[in-house]
Every structure is written in structure tokens, then in C-alpha cells.
C-alpha positions in Angstrom: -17.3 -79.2 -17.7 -19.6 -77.7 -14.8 -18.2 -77.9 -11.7 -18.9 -77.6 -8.5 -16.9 -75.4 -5.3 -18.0 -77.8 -2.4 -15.8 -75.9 0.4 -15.9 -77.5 4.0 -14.8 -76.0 7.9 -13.8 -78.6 9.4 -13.8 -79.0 13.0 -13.6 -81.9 14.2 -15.4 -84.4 12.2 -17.1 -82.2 9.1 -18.1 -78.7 8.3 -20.3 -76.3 10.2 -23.5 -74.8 8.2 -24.1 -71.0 8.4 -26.5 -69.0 9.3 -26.9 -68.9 4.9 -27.6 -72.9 6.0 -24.7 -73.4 3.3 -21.6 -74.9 3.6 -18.9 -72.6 4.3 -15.3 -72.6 3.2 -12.8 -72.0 6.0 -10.8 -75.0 6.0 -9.2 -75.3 9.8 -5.3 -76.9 9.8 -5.0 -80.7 9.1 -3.8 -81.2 12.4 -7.1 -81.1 14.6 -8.3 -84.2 11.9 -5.1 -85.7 12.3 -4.7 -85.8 15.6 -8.3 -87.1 16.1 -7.9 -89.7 14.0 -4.8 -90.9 16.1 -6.5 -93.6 18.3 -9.9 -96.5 17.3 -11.9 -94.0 19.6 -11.2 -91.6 17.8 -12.6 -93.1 14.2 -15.1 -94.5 16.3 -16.5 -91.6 17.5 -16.3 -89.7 13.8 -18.2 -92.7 12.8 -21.2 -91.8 16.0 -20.7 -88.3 14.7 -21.6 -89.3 11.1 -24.9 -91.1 12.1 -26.1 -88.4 14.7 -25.8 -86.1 11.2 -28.1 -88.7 10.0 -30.5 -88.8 12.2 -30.6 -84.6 12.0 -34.1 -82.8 11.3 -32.2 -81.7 8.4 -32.1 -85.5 7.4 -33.8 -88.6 8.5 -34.9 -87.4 11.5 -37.8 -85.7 9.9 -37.1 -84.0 6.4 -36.6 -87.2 4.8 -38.9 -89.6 6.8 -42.0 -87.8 7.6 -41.5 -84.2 6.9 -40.6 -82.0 3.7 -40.5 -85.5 1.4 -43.8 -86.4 2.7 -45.3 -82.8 2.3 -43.8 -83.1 -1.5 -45.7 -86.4 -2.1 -49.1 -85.0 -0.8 -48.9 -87.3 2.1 -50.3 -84.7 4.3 -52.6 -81.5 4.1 -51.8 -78.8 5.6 -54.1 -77.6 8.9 -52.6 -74.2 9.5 -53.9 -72.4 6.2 -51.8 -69.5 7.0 -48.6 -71.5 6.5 -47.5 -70.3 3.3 -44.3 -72.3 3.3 -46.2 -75.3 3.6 -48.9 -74.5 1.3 -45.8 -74.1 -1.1 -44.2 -77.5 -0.6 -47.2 -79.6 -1.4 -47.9 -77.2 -4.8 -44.3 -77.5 -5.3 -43.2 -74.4 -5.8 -39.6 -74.2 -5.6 -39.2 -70.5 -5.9 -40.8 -70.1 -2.3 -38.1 -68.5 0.1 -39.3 -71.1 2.8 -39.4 -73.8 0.6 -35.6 -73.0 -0.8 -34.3 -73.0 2.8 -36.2 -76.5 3.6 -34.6 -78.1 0.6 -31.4 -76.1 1.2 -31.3 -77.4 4.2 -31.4 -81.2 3.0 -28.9 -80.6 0.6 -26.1 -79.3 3.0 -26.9 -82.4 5.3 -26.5 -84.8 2.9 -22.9 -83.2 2.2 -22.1 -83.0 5.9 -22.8 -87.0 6.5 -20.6 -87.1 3.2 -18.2 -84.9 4.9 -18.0 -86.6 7.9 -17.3 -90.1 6.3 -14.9 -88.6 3.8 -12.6 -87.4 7.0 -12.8 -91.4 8.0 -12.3 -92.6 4.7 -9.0 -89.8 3.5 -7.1 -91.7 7.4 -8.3 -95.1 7.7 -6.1 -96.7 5.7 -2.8 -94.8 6.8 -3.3 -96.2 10.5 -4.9 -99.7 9.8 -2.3 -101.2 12.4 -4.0 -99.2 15.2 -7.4 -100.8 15.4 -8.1 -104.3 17.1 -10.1 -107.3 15.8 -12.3 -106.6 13.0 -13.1 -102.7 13.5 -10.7 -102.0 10.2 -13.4 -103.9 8.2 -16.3 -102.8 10.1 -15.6 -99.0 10.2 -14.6 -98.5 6.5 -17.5 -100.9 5.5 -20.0 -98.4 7.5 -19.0 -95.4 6.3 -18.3 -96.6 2.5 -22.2 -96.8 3.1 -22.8 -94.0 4.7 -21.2 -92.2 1.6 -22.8 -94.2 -0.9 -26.7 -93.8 1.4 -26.3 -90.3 1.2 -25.2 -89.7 -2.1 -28.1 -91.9 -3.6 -30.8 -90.0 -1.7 -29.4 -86.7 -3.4 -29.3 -88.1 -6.2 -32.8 -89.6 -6.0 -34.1 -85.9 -4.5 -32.1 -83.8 -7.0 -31.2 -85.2 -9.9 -33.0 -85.8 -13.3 -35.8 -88.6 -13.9 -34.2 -92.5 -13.8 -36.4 -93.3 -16.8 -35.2 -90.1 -19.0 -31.5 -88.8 -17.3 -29.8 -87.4 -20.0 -26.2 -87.1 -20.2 -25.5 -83.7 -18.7 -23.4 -83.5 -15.7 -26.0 -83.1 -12.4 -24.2 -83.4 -9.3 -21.5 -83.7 -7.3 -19.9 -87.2 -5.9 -17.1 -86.1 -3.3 -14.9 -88.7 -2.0 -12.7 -86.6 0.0 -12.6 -83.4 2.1 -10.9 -80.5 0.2 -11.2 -77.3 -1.0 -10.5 -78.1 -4.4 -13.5 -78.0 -7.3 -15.5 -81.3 -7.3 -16.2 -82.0 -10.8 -19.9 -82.8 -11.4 -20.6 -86.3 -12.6 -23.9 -87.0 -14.8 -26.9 -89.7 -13.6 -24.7 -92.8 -14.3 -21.8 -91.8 -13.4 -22.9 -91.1 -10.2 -24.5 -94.2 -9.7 -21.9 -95.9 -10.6 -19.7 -94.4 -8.3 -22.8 -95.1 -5.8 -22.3 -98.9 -6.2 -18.6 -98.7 -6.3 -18.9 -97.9 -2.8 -21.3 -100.6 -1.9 -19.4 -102.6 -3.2 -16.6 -101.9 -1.2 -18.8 -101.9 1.5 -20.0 -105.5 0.8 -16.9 -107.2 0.5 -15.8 -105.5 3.9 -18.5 -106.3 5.9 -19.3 -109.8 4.7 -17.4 -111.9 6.2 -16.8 -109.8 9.9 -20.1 -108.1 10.6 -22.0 -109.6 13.6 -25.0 -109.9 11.9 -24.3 -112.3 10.1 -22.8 -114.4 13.1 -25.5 -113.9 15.7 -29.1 -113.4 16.0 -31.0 -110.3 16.1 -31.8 -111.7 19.9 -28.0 -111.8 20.8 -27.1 -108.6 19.4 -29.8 -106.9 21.0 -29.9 -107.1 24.8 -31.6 -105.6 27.4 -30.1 -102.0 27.9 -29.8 -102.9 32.0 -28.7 -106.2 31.4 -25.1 -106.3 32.9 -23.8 -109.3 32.7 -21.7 -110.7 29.5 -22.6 -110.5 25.7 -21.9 -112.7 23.0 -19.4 -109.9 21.7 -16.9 -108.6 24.1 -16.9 -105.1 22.5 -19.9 -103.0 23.0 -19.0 -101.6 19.7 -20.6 -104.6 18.1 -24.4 -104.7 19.5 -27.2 -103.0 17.9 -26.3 -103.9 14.1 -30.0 -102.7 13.2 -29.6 -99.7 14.3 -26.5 -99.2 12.2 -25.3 -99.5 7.9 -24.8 -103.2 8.4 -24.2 -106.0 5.7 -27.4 -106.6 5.0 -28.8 -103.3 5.1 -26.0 -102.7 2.3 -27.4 -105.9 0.4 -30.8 -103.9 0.8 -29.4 -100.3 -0.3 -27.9 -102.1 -3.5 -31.4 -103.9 -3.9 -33.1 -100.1 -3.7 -30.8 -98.7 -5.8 -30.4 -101.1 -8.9 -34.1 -100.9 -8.7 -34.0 -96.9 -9.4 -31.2 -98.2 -12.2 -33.8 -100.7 -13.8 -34.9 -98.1 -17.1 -31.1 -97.9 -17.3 -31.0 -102.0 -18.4 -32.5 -105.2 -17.3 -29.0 -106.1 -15.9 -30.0 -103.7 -13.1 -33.3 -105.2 -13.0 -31.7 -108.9 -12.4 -29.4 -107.3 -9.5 -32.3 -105.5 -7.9 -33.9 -109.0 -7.3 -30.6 -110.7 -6.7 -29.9 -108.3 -3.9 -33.4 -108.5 -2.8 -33.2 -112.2 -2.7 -30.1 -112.5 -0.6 -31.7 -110.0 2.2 -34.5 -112.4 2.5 -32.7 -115.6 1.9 -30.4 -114.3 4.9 -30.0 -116.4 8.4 -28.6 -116.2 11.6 -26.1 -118.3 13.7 -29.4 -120.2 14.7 -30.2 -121.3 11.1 -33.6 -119.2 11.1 -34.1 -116.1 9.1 -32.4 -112.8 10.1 -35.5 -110.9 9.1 -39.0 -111.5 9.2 -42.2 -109.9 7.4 -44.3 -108.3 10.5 -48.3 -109.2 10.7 -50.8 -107.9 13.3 -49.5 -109.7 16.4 -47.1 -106.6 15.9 -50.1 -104.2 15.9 -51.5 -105.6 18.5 -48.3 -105.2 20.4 -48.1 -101.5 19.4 -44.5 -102.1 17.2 -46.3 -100.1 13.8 -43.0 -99.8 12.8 -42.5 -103.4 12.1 -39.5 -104.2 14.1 -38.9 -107.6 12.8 -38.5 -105.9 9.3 -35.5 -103.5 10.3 -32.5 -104.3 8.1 -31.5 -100.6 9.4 -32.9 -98.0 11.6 -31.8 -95.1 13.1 -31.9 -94.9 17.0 -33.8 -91.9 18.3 -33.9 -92.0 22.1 -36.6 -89.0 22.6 -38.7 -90.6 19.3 -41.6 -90.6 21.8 -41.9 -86.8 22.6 -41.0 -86.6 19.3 -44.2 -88.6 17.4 -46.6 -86.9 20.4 -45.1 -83.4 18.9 -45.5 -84.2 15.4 -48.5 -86.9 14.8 -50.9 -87.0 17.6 -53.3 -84.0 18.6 -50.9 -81.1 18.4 -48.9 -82.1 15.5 -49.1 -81.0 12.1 -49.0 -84.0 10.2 -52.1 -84.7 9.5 -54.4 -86.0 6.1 -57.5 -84.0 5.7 -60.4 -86.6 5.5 -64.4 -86.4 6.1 -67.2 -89.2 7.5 -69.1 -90.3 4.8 -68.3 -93.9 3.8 -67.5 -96.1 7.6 -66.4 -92.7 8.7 -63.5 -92.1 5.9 -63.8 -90.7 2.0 -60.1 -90.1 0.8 -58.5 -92.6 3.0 -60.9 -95.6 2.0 -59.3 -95.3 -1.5 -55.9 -96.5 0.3 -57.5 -98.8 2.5 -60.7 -100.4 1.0 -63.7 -100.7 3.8 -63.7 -104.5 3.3 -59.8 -104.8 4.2 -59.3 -103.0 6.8 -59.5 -105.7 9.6 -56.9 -107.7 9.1 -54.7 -104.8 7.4 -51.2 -104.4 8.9 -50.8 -100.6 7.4 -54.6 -99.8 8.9 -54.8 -101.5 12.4 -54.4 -98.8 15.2 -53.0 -96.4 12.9 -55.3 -94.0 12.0 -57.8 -91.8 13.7 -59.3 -88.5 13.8 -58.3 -85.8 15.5 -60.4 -84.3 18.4 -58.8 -81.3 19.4 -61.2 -78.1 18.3 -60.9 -77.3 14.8 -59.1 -80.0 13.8 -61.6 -83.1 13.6 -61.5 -83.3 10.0 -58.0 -83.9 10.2 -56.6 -87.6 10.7 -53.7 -88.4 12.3 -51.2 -91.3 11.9 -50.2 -93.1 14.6 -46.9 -95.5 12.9 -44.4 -93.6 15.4 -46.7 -93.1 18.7 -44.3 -94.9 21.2 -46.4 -97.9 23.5 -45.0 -97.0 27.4 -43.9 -100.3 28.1 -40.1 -101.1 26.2 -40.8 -98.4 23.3 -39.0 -99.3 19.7 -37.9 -95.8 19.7 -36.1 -96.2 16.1 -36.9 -95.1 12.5 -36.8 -97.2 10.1 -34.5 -96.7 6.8 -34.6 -100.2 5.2 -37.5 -102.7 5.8 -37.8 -106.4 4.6 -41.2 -105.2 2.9 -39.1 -103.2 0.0 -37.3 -106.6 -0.8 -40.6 -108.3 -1.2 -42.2 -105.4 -3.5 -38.6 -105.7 -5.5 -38.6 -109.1 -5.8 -42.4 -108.3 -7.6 -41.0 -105.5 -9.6 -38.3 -107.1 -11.2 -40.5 -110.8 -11.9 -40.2 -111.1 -16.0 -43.2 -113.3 -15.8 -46.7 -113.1 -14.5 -46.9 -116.1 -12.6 -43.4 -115.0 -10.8 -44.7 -111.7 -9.8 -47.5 -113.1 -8.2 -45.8 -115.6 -6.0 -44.1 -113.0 -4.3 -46.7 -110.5 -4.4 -49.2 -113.2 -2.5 -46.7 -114.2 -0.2 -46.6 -110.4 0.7 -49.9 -110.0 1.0 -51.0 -112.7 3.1 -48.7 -111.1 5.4 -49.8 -108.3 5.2 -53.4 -108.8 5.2 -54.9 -108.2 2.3 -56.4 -109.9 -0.1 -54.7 -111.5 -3.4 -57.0 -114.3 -4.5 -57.5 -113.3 -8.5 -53.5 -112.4 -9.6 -52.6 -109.8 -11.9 -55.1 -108.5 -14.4 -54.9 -111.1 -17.1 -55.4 -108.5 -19.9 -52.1 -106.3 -19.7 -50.8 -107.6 -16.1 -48.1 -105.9 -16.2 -50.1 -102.5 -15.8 -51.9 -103.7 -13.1 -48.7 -104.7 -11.2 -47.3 -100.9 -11.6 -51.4 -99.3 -10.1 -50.5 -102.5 -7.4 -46.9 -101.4 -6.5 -47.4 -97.8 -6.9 -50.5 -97.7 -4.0 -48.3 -100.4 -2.0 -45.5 -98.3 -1.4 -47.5 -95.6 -0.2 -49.7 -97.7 2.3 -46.6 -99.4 3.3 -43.9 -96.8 3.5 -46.0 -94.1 4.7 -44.0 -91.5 6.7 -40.9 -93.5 6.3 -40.2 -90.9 3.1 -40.4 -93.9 0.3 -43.5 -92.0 -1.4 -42.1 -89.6 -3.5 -39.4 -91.0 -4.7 -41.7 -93.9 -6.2 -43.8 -91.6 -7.8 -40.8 -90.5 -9.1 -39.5 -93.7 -10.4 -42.6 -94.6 -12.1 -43.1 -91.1 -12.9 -46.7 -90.7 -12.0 -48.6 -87.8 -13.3 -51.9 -88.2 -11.4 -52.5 -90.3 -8.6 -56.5 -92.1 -9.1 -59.4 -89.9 -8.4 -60.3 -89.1 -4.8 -57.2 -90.0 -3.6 -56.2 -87.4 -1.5 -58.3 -83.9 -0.7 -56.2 -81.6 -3.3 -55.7 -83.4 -6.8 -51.7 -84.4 -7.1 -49.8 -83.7 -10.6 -46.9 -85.1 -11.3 -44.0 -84.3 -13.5 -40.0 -83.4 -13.8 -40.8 -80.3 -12.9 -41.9 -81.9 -9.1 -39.8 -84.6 -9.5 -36.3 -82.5 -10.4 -36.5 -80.6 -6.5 -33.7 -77.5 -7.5 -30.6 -77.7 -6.0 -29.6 -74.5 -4.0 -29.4 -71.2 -5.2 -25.9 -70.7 -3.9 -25.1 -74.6 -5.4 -26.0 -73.7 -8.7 -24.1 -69.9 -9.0 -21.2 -71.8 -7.9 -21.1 -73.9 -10.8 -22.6 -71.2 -13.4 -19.1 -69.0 -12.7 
């Protein structure tokens, strides 16, 4: 069997990256882990460590929201022609030397979030008569998740297509932090192993997690209020912002929907899952989540805060989104006036839909710095200056909805949630599905819904992916898109794959 060396320095809570931006094997003594681990702070505090990781440029704090994933899918052209590296990344080419440090990169972060919730995971249970309350439940449920978020997005990044897998062994699921060889485990292996830690996850979360005692409201307050909260540990608040129950019930939704060629059982659980995240409500008898509309436009939340099942906090977002999307930044779609001022663009957004379009209202707009004006920017992450969201989102309600469509078995099914979604959304669903071969014109309707929807929340890609797209319709973007395995399969590392070639 191929294997892979995954070796890990640990100090602290993971393994440090070298200048090589691979992991390393220098294991430090067991006794800097242990005695972190001696105290709740101290799993506490591996837990914060694990979700910084995750919020890394490396990660989801650009790689795989809006950068690298989004240059893959030909979500943005590039302005600086003389940027080779990106020039390679929307073609593609994985022999690049800056594209094989980008994806490198991605693929050592991953393992370091798994790292860091393996050193959680290998103690917890050892000293589960040292933390109060529910934080047992709570921090093994998180980082069961953590594990199994991070090992599907490599798996969805890195391993083979979901409609065609194979049975050769792909990658790597580590459970613990070691320097012995990690056997490889093939596609459904892996996502088996994925969904045995959600559903761990599940069952340790359901019944103690906040969020499913309180409201949003409650568990969010002011950040200078300073009087009491409904919980009486801080740990508690801010469930949004964290792997919460729901946002588990949402991952298993996502990632029985990657299973679905695998079986229609899959399909069944990707709507079941789906369905629970919506049905969901809080202590007040309303729904925990809500589809957002233009009153959030209007308000300048583009990221659809009412949709957050989870998000990742980022307190200098703002800077961040002026840096990257508004009239210095580099994430741009190249566009030109000739139909109500847009060509490309109108193809996503039809002329006549635009008003009342949640994924088009305030959002886009050319540039007008010099030399750039034929360059449109997008504005989802532009921070209002009154009370700015200042989070990324990593599940949305809007997925469950676009499930719930995807995994209908009859025409009439798929178009009650599909118009529910759309009259939310905006945009017009009066006819139904094609009635000659609706089941086509569902996949053209999901495949351009994701995109408008998910848009710089790194969903694109890995869609095309799924439905394994080999040309998006003509006049879609500026420079024609061609998909295939060999897009869709991103290399692992260089240094990943010698490893398990010796």
C-alpha cells in the first residue's frame, strides 16, 4: 500500500511550516503537549489556536475563499499581465513553481488545523474530569469537526473526481499526531472516515451546544455590553463564528452531496441534513437561520449575516476587503460597456434582473483607478463603518436550499424549493424546470446559482467539479474556461508525493 510520512514539530499546539512551506519532522518531547493540556484553558486555547490556523491566508482567510480557489475557477482575470504565477493558476498549470508553492501551501494548512485538533483529540479523553459544565462535549464536538472540515476540503481540492474516484489509495486521513507512516486511504474510505467524525461530532454537540438553546440575538451581544449574558461562560457566545451543531448538520449536508454519484442513500442524507438546518429553531420557537433579501443590501451586510450557520471572525476584514477588492486590489473580473454598461457579467446577471437581485445590488462596479476601468470589482466583503459584520462566511443557509433542489427525485419537488429560493433571492422563477428533460435544466440552473451565490466564498470550483463541467456557456467570462480531471485533480506536493513513491 502507498503511504504517506506526515511528520509534525510540535510546539505547542501543531507543527511549524519551513521555509520549504512543508511540514517538518522534529517531533519536540511529549511533555510541552502534556503539560498544556493539564488545565480547560489549556484545551481551550489549542481549540482558538486551531481556528486562527483556519482563518490563515494559507486557508480560509483568502486561499480558499477568494483567492487561489477563486483564480482556479476563472472567477477573476488577472490585471497585472506580468504576473506569471497568476497567469498560471487560472490556465491551471500545475507545474508552475508559483503555482506549486500556492497549492503547497494549502495543503500543509490543511494538515496543521488537522494537527492542531489531533493534539486535542490524542488528551481529551484522559482528563475528562478536569473540565466544568458542558466544555467535554463542546470541545471534542468542535474539533471532531474541525478534523473532519479540513479533511473534506482536501479531499474535495486534491483528490480524484466524486463521479469517477477509482479505488486507488489518494490521501492521507490522520487522526493523531505521530511520526509514524499514515497509511493512505482511497475516495471512500476517506469519506467515510470524514462522516465518522461528524458523526461524533453530532451526537456531542446536540444536546449541549448553545445554539440550540438560545437565539442568534442572545448569543450575540454587543461587544461593550457589560452587564450579564444568558450563559455565564464567555466561552459560549458567538456560536456562528464557531463549528457549531448546525454548522455540522450543514457540513454533513455539503458533504453527502459530493457522496451523491457514490448512491442515492447519500443523495437522501444530503437533503435530510439540509432539511434539519432549515427546519432548525431557537429557544424563541422562530427559525435559527433565515434566507437574507435586499433589506440586507440595503443595509450593506452582502454577506448575508442571517444565513451564517458558520463564519470565521476576522477583526481587520475591513482593511483586508479595501486591500484586496476595491481600487487597489487584484481581484477583479475583466468586463467592457456594451450591453447597460456590462458584456461578460450580464450572462450571470441578466439586464432584466438585476433590480431586485440579492447577488447584484451594490456589489459590483468598475474600477476607476488609471488603467484599470475595464476591470470590475466586487464589493461582498467591503465593510459598512457603522457595526461592520467583519466575518467570512463558511456555511450559508442558501447551500441547504440549492441541496434541498439537488437531491428532489421529482420535478415538481425541485421546484418548490427552487422558487422558495428564488423569490428570496430575487429572481424570477415563474415557468419551472424545462419540461422537455428538466432535469438538465436543473443542473445549467444550479451550476450558474452557485457561482452568483457563492462568489468569493471559494464554493465555485469545487461545483464545477462535482458536476464536472467542461465548458462554462459562451461569453461567460473574458478567457474561455475548460474543464477536466486534469483541472479538477489540483497535484498534491512535490515533496507529498516522493514521500509516498519511496
Amino acid at each position: 500500500m502507498n503511504k504517506l510520512t506526515i511528520t509534525i514539530l510540535i510546539t505547542g499546539l501543531g507543527l511549524l511550516t519551513g521555509c520549504n512551506k512543508w511540514l517538518d519532522v522534529k517531533p519536540e518531547g511529549q511533555s510541552t503537549r502534556e503539560q498544556m493540556f493539564q488545565s480547560q484553558k489549556g484545551f481551550r486555547d489549542a481549540l482558538t489556536g486551531a481556528y486562527l490556523d483556519l482563518k490563515s491566508g494559507d486557508a480560509y482567510g483568502n486561499a480558499l475563499t477568494w483567492g487561489t480557489i477563486e483564480y482556479l475557477a476563472r472567477n477573476w482575470d488577472v490585471i497585472a499581465t506580468s504576473n506569471t504565477t497568476l497567469n498560471n493558476l487560472v490556465a491551471a498549470n500545475y507545474n508552475d513553481a508559483g503555482v506549486k508553492d500556492r497549492v503547497a501551501g494549502i495543503y500543509a494548512k490543511e494538515y496543521k488545523i488537522i494537527a492542531d485538533v489531533n493534539s486535542i483529540l490524542e488528551f481529551i479523553d484522559g482528563k475528562k474530569n478536569i473540565f466544568e459544565d458542558d466544555n467535554y462535549a463542546l470541545i471534542k464536538g468542535e474539533a471532531l469537526a474541525l478534523r473532519a472540515f479540513a479533511h473534506f476540503d482536501v479531499l474535495r481540492m486534491f483528490g480524484p473526481m466524486p463521479g469517477n474516484p477509482g479505488g486507488i489509495d489518494v490521501l492521507p486521513y490522520v487522526t493523531e499526531v505521530s511520526r509514524n507512516i499514515v497509511p493512505l486511504s482511497n475516495f471512500d474510505m476517506f469519506a467515510a472516515q470524514v462522516l465518522r467524525d461528524l458523526d461524533q461530532a453530532e451526537a456531542l454537540l446536540k444536546d449541549v451546544d448553545p445554539i440550540t438553546k438560545f437565539t442568534i440575538t442572545e448569543l450575540n451581544p454587543d461587544p461593550n455590553y457589560t452587564g450579564e449574558t444568558v450563559v455565564r461562560d464567555n466561552f459560549y457566545l458567538y456560536r456562528q463564528v464557531r463549528l457549531n451543531y448546525y454548522a455540522v448538520l450543514a457540513l454533513k449536508a455539503r458533504v453527502y452531496n459530493w457522496l451523491v454519484p457514490r448512491g442515492d442513500a447519500n443523495r437522501a442524507n444530503a437533503a435530510k441534513y439540509a432539511q434539519m438546518v432549515i427546519d432548525a429553531k431557537d429557544a424563541a420557537g422562530l427559525p435559527v437561520f433565515t434566507l437574507g433579501g435586499l433589506s440586507d443590501n440595503q443595509l450593506g451586510n452582502y454577506t448575508m449575516p442571517s444565513e451564517q450557520i458558520a463564519a470565521l471572525s476576522v477583526h481587520d476584514l475591513k482593511l483586508q476587503a479595501e486591500n484586496n477588492f476595491d481600487e487597489k486590489g487584484q481581484f477583479a473580473r475583466y468586463d467592457f460597456k456594451i450591453q447597460d454598461n456590462f458584456y461578460y457579467i450580464n450572462n450571470l446577471f441578466p439586464v432584466g434582473e438585476r433590480a431586485t437581485d440579492t447577488r447584484w445590488v451594490g456589489m459590483w462596479s468598475y474600477k476607476t483607478t488609471s488603467g484599470q476601468t475595464d476591470f470590475v470589482k466586487y464589493k461582498k466583503y467591503i465593510q459598512k463603518e457603522t457595526n461592520p459584520l467583519l466575518q467570512i462566511p463558511l456555511l450559508r443557509l442558501s447551500e441547504m436550499y440549492l441541496i434541498l433542489t439537488e437531491s428532489a427525485t421529482s420535478k415538481a419537488e425541485a421546484e418548490n424549493w427552487y422558487k422558495f429560493y428564488c423569490d428570496k433571492k430575487g429572481i424570477p422563477f415563474t415557468n419551472g424546470f424545462s419540461s422537455g428533460g428538466w432535469e438538465a435544466d436543473r443542473r445549467n440552473k444550479m451550476i450558474r446559482e452557485y457561482v452568483r451565490e457563492f462568489y468569493a466564498e471559494g464554493q465555485t470550483f469545487f461545483t464545477y467539479k462535482r458536476y464536472n463541467v467542461t465548458a462554462l456557456p459562451a461569453s461567460w467570462t473574458y478567457i474561455g474556461f475548460t474543464g477536466s480531471p486534469a483541472r479538477y485533480i489540483v497535484p498534491k506536493p512535490d515533496r507529498e508525493i516522493s514521500y509516498h513513491n519511496n
